[in-house]
Steps between C-alpha positions, in 0.01 A plus 500: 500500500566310787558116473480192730864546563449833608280413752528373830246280725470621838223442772372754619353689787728286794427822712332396802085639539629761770699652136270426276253744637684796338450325152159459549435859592638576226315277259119640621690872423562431166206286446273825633734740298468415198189232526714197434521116590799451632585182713801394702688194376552293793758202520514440142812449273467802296770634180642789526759662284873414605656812564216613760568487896333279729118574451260470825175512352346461138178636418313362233185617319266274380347722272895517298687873662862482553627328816631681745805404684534573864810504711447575919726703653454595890493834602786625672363734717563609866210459775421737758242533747377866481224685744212581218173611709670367819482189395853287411453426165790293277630689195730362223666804349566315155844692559674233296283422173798648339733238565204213459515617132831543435640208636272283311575697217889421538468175588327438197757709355765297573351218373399645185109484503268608342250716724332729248187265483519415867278645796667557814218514818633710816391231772383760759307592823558876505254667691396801524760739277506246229141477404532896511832462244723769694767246497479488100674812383790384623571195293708502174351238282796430308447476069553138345317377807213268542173517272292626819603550877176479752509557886244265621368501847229243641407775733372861543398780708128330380652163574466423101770399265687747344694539156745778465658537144864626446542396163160426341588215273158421390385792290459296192399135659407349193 
């Protein structure tokens, strides 16, 4: 049972708007998903339990599911200009997803948090391969990781918003 001493008060959400875009990709996914009401805390003090890392975004439902905590991580990734169609056309190859994950996960590590309940969101741009996944089957998701690892892109082949999962954490949003 956790206890105010357990807890710590942090604001949230000091990401600038730019960042905060991921997040709120994010939050219409799971709201379509699974048909739920989530909202994004924004600038609030919120509690959160002491031995979790530095949390980006809180979403709250009104309606009384879990929060989900949400930690922003940039993606890594090389950009090239290839010739698709004879047109130039900018390409991240996500090539280093990998290391976005792990060194978050040893960070934390090191500082002994907790990251099981945590959501870690793949700030990226990768068009076109990543929309396509090809770029997937090569990333080890390592075990004791975070609750849920999503790729998010705010653009697409379709120019829409995009949500890749690598670890679905949300199976069972209660």
């Amino acid at each position: 049972m956790q206890t105010p001493h357990n807890r710590l008060s942090i604001k949230i959400n000091n990401k600038t708007k730019t960042e905060l875009i991921w997040a709120e990709i994010f939050r219409r996914y799971v709201n379509d998903r699974f048909a739920c009401d989530y909202q994004e805390v924004v600038g609030k003090t919120f509690q959160i339990p002491k031995d979790y890392p530095d949390i980006d975004v809180v979403l709250v439902s009104p309606s009384g599911r879990e929060n989900l905590f949400l930690q922003l991580r940039r993606d890594l990734g090389k950009f090239e200009i290839i010739d698709i169609d004879g047109k130039n056309t900018p390409l991240s190859d996500a090539g280093e997803i990998g290391l976005a994950i792990s060194s978050k996960q040893e960070k934390y590590g090191r500082q002994k948090k907790n990251i099981s309940n945590i959501i870690l969101l793949i700030q990226g741009g990768g068009i076109p391969y990543s929309e396509m996944g090809l770029w997937s089957k090569g990333i080890h998701i390592p075990k004791n990781t975070f609750r849920g690892i999503y790729y998010i892109s705010p653009k697409s082949l379709k120019n829409e918003s995009f949500v890749f999962l690598l670890l679905d954490g949300l199976k069972n949003v209660t």
